[in-house]
C-alpha positions in Angstrom: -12.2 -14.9 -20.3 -9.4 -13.6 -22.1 -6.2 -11.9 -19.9 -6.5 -8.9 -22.0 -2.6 -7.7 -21.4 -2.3 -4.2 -21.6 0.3 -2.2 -23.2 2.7 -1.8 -20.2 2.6 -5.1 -19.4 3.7 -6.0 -23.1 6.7 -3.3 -23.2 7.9 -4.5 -19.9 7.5 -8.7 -21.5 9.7 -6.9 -23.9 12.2 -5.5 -22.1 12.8 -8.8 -19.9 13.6 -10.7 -23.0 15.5 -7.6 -24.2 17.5 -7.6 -20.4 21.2 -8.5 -20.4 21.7 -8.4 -16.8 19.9 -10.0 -13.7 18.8 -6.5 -12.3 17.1 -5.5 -15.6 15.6 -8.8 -16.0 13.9 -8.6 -11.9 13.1 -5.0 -13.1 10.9 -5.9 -15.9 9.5 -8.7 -14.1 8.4 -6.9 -11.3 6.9 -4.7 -14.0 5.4 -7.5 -15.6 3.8 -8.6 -12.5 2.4 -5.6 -11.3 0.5 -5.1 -15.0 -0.7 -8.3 -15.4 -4.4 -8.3 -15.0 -5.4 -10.4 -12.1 -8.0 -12.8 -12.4 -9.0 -16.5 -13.7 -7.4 -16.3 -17.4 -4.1 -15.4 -15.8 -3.8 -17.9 -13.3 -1.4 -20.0 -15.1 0.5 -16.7 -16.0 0.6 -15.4 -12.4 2.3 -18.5 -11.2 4.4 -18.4 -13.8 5.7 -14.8 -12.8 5.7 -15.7 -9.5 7.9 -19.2 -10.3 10.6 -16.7 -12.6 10.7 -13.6 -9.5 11.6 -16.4 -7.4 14.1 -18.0 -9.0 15.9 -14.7 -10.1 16.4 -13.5 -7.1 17.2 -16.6 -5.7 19.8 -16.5 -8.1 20.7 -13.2 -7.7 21.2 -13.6 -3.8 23.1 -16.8 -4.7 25.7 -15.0 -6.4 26.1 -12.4 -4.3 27.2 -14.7 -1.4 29.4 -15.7 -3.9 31.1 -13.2 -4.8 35.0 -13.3 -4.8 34.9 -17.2 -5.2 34.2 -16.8 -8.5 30.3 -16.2 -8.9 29.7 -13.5 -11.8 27.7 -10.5 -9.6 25.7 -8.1 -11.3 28.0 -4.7 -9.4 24.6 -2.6 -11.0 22.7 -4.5 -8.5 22.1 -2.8 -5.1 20.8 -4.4 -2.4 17.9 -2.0 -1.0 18.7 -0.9 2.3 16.7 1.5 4.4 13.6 3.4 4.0 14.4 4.1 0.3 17.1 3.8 -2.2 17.9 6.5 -4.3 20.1 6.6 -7.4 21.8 9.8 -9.2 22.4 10.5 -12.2 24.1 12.7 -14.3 27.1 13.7 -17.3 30.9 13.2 -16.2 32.1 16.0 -13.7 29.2 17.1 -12.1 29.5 16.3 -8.6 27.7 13.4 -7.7 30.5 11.6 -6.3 31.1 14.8 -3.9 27.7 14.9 -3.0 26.9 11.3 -1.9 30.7 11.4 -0.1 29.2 14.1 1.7 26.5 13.4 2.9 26.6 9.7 3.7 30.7 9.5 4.1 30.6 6.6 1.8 34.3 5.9 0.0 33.7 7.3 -3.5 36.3 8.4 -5.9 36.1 12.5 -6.1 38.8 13.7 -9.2 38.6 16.7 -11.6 39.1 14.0 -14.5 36.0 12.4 -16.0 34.6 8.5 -15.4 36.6 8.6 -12.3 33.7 6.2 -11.0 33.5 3.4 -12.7 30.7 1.3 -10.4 28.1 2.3 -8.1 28.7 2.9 -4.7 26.2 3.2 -1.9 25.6 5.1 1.0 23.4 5.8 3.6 21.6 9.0 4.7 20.0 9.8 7.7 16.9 11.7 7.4 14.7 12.5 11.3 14.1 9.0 12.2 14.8 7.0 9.3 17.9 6.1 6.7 18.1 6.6 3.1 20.3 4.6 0.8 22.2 7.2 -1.4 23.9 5.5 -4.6 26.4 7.4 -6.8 26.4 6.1 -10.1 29.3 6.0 -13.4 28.1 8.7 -15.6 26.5 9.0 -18.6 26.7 10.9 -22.1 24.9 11.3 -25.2 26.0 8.5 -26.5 26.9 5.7 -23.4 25.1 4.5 -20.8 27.1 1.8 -18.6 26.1 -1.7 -19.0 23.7 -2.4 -15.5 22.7 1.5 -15.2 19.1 1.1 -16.9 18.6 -2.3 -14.2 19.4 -0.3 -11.0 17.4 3.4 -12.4 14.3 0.9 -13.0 14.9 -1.2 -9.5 15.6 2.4 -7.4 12.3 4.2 -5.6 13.9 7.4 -7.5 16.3 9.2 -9.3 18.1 12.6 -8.9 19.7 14.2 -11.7 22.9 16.0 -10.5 23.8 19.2 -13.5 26.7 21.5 -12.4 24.6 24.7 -13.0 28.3 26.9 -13.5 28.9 24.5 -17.1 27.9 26.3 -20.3 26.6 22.7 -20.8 24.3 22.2 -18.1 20.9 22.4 -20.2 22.2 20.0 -22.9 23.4 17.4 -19.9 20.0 17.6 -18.1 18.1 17.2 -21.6 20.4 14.0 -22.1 19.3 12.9 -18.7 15.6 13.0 -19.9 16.3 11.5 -23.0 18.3 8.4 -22.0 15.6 8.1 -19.1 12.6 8.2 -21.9 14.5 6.2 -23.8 14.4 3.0 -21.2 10.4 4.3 -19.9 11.2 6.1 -17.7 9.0 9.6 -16.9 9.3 12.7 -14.9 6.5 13.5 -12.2 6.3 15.8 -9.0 4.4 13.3 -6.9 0.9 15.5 -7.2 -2.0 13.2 -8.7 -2.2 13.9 -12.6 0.5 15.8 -13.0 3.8 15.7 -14.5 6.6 18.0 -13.5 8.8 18.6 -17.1 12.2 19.7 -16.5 11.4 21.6 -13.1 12.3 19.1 -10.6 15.7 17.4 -10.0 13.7 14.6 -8.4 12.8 11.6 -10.6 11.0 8.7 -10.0 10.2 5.7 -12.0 7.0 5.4 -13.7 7.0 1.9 -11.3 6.7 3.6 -8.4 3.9 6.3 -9.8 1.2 4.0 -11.4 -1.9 5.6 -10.9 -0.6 9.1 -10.6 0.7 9.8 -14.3 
């Protein structure tokens, strides 16, 4: 029987060989795992994902415990806490820093000046009975994404995209959003089965987490 490895499963092989951090490389494993077709002719490949996911993270928690004795940490790579971890994203100066310091209270850098944060920082929100993890992120341009961003949008259950709506820019930075999103695989839906939601929703989740409704 032959494995018969579809096309995801084949762009996501390619992006782990492709990945240049820890987080991008568990991200396309993880990708790689939930593609590959599961039966007898993938046995051997099966416990070879498994072996790899294993070790990587085993890795990856290694050197977070680390840390500041000299273990190289991935700072892209957020632990999940809570019910859900959600990144945002967005162009310099447009107020993602002031809203994740708002509502979670987390220590984030808030300036008028541009790249004022220069690493992600976390923080959690409470919603009725439950928390959600809230992660403000270095911005992006046309041109520059930071080194570690495309690891944590693939490993987050979803993405906002923060546009400052008074900036004669604001289209342009939301279209760059989409495009540096497409870019690394990365599609737009509304959560409703079949459908796709364009540029009408600030909420953004990865095509990971909405197999089967895209």
């Amino acid at each position: 029987m032959p494995a018969n490895l579809t096309p995801q499963y084949r762009e996501a092989e390619a992006r782990y060989r492709a990945a240049q951090t820890p987080s991008e490389q568990l991200a396309a494993l993880e990708e790689m795992w939930r593609e590959l077709p599961k039966h007898k002719s993938t046995e051997k490949m099966q416990a070879e994902l498994k072996r790899r996911l294993s070790a990587l993270r085993k890795e990856m928690q290694a050197g977070g415990r680390k840390g500041g004795s000299g273990g190289k940490v991935d700072p892209f790579a957020i632990p999940r806490t809570g019910a859900a971890q959600v990144a945002l994203l967005g162009t310099p100066n447009v107020g993602k820093s002031s809203i994740v310091g708002a509502l979670t209270h987390a220590h984030v850098r808030i300036a008028d000046y541009p790249f004022s944060t220069e690493l992600p920082v976390p923080g959690m929100v409470p919603f009725e009975d439950i928390q959600i993890e809230l992660v403000d992120t270095p911005p992006v341009t046309g041109d520059h994404v930071p080194t570690g961003a495309a690891g944590l949008w693939h490993a987050a259950d979803a993405l906002v995209i923060v546009a400052d709506l008074a900036a004669d820019t604001c289209v342009d930075d939301v279209a760059t959003c989409v495009r540096l999103l497409a870019e690394r695989h990365i599609e737009p839906v509304d959560g409703r089965p079949g459908r796709r939601c364009g540029c009408r929703r600030s909420c953004w989740r990865t095509k990971r987490m909405c197999r089967g409704r895209i």
